[in-house]
C-alpha positions as CSV (number, residue, x, y, z in Angstrom):
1,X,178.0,143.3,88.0
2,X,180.4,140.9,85.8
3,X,182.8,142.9,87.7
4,X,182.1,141.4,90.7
5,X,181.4,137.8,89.4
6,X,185.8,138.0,87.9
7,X,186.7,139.5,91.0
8,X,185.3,136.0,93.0
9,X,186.5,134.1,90.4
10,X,190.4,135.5,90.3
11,X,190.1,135.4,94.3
12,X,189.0,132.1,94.4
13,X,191.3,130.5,91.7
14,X,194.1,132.2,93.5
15,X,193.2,130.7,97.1
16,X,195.4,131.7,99.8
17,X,197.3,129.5,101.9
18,X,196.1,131.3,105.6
19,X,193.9,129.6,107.6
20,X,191.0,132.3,108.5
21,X,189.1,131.8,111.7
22,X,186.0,133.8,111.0
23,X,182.9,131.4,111.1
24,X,179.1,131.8,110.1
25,X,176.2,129.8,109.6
26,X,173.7,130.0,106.4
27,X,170.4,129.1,106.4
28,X,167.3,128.9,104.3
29,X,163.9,129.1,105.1
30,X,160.6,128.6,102.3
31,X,157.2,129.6,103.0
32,X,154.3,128.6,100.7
33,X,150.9,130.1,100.2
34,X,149.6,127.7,97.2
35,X,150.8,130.2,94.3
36,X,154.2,131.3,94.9
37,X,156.6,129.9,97.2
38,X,159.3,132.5,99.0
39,X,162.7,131.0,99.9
40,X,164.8,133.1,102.0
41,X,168.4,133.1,103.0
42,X,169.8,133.8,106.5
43,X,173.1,134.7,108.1
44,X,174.7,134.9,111.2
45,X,178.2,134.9,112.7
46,X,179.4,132.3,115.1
47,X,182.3,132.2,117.7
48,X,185.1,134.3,116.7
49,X,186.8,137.3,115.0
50,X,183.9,139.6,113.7
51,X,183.7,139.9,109.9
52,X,182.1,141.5,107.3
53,X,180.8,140.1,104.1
54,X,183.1,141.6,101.0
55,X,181.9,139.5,98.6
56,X,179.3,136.1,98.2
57,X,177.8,133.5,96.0
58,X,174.6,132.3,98.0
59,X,173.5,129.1,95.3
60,X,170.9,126.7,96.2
61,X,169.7,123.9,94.0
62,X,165.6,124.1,93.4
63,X,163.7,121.6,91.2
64,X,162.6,123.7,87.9
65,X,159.9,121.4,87.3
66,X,157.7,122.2,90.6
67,X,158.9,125.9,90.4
68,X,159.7,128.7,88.0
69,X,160.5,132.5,87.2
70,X,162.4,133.2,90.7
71,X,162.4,137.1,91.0
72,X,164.1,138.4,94.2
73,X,161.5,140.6,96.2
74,X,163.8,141.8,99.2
75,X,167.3,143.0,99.7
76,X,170.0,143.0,103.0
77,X,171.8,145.4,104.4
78,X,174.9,144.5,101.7
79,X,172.7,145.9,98.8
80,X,173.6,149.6,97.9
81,X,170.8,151.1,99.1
82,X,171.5,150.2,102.8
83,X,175.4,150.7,102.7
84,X,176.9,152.7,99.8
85,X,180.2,150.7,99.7
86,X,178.0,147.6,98.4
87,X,176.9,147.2,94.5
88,X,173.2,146.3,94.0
89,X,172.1,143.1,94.7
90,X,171.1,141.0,92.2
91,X,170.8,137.2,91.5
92,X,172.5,134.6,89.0
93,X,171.5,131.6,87.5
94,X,173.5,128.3,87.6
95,X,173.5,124.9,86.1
96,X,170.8,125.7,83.4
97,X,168.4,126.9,85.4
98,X,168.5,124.4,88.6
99,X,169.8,126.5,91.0
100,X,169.9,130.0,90.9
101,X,172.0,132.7,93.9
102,X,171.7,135.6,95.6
103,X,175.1,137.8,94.7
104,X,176.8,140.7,96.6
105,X,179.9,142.4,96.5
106,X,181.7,145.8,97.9
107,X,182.4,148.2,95.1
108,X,186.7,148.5,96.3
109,X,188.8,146.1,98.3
110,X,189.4,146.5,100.9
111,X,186.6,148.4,102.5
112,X,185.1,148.5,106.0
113,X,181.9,146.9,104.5
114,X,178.5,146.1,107.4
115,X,179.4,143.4,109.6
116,X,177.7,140.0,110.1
117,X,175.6,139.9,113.4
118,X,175.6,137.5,115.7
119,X,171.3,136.6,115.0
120,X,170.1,135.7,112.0
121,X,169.5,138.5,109.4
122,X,168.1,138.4,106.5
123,X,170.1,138.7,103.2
124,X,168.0,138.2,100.6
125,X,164.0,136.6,99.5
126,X,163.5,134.9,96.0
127,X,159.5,134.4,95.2
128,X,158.8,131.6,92.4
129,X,155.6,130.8,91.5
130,X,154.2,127.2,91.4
131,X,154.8,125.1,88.3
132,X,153.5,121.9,89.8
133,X,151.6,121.5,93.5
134,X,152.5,118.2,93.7
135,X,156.2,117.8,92.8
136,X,158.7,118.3,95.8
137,X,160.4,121.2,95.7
138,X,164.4,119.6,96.5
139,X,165.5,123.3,97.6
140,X,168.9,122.7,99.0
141,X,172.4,124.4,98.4
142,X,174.6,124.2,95.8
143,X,177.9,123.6,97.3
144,X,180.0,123.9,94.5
145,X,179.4,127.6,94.1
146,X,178.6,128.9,97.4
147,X,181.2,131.3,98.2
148,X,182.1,134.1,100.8
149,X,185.2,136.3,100.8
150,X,185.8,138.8,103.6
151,X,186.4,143.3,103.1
152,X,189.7,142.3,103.0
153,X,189.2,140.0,100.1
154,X,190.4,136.6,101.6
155,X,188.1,133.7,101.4
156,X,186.6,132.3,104.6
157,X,184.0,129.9,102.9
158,X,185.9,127.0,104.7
159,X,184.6,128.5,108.3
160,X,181.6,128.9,106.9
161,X,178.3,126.0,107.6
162,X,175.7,125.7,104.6
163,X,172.7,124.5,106.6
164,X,170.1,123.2,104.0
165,X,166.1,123.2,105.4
166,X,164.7,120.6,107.6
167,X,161.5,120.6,104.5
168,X,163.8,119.4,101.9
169,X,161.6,117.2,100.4
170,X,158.0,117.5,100.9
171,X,156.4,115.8,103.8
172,X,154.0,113.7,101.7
173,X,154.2,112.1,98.6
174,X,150.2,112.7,97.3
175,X,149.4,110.5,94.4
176,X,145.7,111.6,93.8
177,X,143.1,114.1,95.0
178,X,139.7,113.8,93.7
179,X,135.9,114.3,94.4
180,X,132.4,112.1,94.6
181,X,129.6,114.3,94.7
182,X,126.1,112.8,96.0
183,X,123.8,116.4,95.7
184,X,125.2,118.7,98.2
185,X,127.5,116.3,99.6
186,X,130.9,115.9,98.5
187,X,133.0,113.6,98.9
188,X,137.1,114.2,98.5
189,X,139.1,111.6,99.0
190,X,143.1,111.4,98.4
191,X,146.1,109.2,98.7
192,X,149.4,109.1,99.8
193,X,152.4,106.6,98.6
194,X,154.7,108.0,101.7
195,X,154.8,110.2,104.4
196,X,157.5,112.1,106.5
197,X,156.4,113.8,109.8
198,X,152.6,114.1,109.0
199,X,150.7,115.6,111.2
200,X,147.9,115.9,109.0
201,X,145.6,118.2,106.6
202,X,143.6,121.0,106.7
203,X,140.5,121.5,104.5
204,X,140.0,124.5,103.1
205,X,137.4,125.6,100.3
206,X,136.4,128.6,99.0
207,X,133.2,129.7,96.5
208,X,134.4,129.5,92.5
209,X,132.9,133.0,91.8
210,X,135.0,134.2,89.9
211,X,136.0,136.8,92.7
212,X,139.2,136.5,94.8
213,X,137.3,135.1,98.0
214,X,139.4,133.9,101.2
215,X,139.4,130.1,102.0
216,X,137.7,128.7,104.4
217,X,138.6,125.5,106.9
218,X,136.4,122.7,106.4
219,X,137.7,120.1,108.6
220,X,140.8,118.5,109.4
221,X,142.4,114.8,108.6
222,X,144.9,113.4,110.9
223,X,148.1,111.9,109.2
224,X,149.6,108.8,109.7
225,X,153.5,110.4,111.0
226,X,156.1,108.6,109.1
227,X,154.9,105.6,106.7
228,X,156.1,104.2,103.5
229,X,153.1,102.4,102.9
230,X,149.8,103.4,100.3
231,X,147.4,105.4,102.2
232,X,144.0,106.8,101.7
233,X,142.2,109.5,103.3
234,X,138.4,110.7,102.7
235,X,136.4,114.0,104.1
236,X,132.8,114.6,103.8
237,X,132.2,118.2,103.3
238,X,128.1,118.0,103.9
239,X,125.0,120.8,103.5
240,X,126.4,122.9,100.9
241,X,124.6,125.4,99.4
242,X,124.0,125.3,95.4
243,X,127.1,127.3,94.3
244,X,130.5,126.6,92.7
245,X,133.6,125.5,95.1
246,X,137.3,125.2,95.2
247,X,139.2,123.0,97.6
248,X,142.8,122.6,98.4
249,X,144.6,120.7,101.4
250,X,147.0,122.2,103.6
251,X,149.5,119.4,104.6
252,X,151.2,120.3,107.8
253,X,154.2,118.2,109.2
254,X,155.0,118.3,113.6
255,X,157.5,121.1,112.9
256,X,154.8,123.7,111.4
257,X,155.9,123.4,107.8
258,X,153.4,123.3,105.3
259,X,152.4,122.7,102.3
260,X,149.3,123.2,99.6
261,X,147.8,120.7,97.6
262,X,144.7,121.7,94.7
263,X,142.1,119.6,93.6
264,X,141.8,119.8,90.0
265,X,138.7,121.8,89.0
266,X,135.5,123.0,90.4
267,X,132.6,121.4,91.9
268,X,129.5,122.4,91.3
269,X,126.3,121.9,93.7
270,X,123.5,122.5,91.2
271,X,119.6,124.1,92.5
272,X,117.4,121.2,93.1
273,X,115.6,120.0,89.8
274,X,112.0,119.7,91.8
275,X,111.0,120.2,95.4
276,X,111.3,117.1,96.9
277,X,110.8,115.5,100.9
278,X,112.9,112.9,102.0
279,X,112.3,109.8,104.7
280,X,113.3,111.1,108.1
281,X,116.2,109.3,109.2
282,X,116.4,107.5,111.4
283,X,113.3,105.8,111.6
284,X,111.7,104.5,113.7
285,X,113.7,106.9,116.2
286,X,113.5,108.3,119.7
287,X,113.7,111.0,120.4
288,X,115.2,112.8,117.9
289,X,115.3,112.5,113.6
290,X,116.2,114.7,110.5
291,X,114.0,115.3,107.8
292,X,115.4,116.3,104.9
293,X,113.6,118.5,101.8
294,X,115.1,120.3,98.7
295,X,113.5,123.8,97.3
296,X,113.7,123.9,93.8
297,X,113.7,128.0,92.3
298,X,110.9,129.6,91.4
299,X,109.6,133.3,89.7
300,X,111.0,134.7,92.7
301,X,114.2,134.7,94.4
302,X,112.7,133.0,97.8
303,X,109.6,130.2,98.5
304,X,107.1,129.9,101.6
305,X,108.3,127.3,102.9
306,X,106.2,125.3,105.3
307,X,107.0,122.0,107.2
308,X,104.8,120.6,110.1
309,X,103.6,116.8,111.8
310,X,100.8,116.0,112.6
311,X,99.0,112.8,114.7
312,X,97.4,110.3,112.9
313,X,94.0,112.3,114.1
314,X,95.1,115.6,111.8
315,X,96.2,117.4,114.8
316,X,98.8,119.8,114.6
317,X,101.9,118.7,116.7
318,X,104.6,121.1,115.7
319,X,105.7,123.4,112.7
320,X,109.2,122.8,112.3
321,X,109.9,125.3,109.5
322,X,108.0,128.4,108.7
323,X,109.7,131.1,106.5
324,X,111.0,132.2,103.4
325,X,113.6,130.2,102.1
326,X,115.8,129.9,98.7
327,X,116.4,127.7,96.0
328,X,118.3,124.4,98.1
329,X,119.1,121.7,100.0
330,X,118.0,121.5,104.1
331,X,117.6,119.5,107.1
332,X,115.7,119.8,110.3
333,X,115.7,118.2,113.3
334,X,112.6,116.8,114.9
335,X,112.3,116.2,118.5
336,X,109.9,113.8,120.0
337,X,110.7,114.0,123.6
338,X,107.6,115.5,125.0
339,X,105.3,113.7,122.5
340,X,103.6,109.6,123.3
341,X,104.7,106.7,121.0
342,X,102.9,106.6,118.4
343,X,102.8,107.1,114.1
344,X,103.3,111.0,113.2
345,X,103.0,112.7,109.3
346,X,105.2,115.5,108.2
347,X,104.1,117.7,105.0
348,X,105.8,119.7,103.4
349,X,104.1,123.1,101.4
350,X,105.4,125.6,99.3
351,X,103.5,128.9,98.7
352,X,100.5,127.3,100.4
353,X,101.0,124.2,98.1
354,X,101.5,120.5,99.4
355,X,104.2,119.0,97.9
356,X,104.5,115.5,99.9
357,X,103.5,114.0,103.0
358,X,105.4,111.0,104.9
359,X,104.9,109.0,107.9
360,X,107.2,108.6,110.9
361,X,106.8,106.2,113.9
362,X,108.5,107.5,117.4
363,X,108.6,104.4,119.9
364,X,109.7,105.6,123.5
């Protein structure tokens, strides 16, 4: 391979005083899924001679601090095993590490080589995995090595545009991303010091099970577009069951670009410590009001659970919950529509036990 590296080298030291009128267009593309982050490179040919690619130096710049070990993961049609003319491709790094290339190169000059098409094609994918979610990733090319020579040899990298990717820099500069937790409720909240094209974030969790579970979406926080000013956001992710959890926020800019951002850690929802009945709220209400009760465990996996109001007479109005239920948190909704005005009681029992009883007034 140094072969071809001196061959460039010679080539381009040497120059060549012709003016060559084939023209192309590179591109580059990333896509990020929270743990590695895929940048491709594209080429096409524009308006012109047709040409084919004898030899090329595709360098872009990445930030080594929010991205590591790049490992290409697919070839072109210029790699050896799609044209036999071509050595294998294979990449390069440059400037200690900060950039890093995609090489090819035709075994003999000159040679009849694959020509460049007129869409986009693919010519190569490096994957790096993430080093640091919240660092931008400043993926851009490396001018001062990019270089393309033609089968004949000749360079053409002056007809040739370097087109870095409209998600240079991330959209949003996130400056924290924590967690209150109030029981089952969590609350996450985060901030932003800036913001490019923000069209806002997705919550996603997942359970912490130690199991490779997918995420699920939450909720969803509108951005503020294009600021430069401090900004804080907040989600209430409500009702969870007792369980560990993961969450991550998947930023998303007007153009469909996105990007992944972690909260530190796990949070844990712990099993009630006692079985417990909360005021209904609201109260007084009409029609309608939650009651609220926690299920500590027991012996067994699951608890008769029993919750029902009554008049102030001891009759029997309506059993709102009647089953076997696990260790938690819940909520149910009572509706007083068809009932008079009046003061009601709700008890709650477990295995035929009472646990508490409170009073609620519906006024109509």
């Amino acid at each position: 391979m140094k072969k071809i590296i001196y061959i460039i080298l010679f080539l381009l030291i040497s120059g060549n005083a012709e003016v060559y009128s084939q023209t192309g267009r590179f591109s580059i593309s990333q896509t990020n899924d929270g743990s590695v982050i895929d940048v491709s490179i594209y080429v096409r040919s524009d308006a012109g001679p047709a040409w084919s690619i004898g030899f090329a130096s595709f360098v872009f710049y990445y930030n080594n601090l929010a991205m590591t070990n790049p490992v290409e993961i697919s070839e072109s049609v210029w790699d050896d095993s799609a044209n036999t003319e071509y050595a294998d491709q294979y990449t390069v790094f440059y400037d200690d590490g900060n950039s890093v290339s995609v090489e090819i190169g035709l075994d003999t000059l000159p040679s009849a080589g694959t020509l460049v098409p007129g869409d986009s094609t693919l010519v190569g994918t490096i994957r790096f995995d993430i080093l640091d979610h919240l660092a931008t990733h400043q993926i851009r090319w490396n001018l001062q090595y990019c270089a393309v020579l033609d089968n004949n040899g000749i360079d053409i990298t002056s007809g040739m545009i370097f087109s870095d990717p409209e998600n240079v820099l991330l959209p949003v500069e996130l400056t924290s991303f924590y967690f209150n937790k109030n029981k089952n409720n969590i609350d996450l909240i985060w901030t932003t010091a800036s913001e490019i094209n923000n069209d806002g974030f997705d919550i996603e969790r997942k359970k912490s099970d130690g199991q490779s579970g997918e995420w699920n979406y939450a909720g969803f926080a509108a951005g503020n577009g294009n600021t430069n000013e401090y900004s804080e956001y907040n989600f209430k992710d409500k009702n969870l069951s007792p369980g560990k959890y993961l969450y991550r926020l998947k930023q998303k800019d007007f153009n469909g670009n996105f990007e992944y951002h972690y909260l530190s850690g796990e949070v844990t929802v712990e099993i009630p410590v006692k079985n417990f009945l909360s005021q209904n709220y609201p109260n007084p209400f009409n029609p309608n009001s939650l009651i609220s009760y926690e299920i500590t465990s027991q012996s067994s996996a699951f608890v008769n659970v029993r919750l029902s109001v009554y008049n102030t007479l001891g009759k029997e109005m309506a059993v709102l919950v009647n089953q076997k239920q696990s260790a938690g948190y819940y909520k149910m909704n009572f509706n007083g529509a068809d009932f008079p005005s009046g003061v009601y009681v709700y008890i709650l029992q477990t295995d035929g036990k009472i646990i508490d009883s409170k009073r609620m007034m519906l006024i109509k």
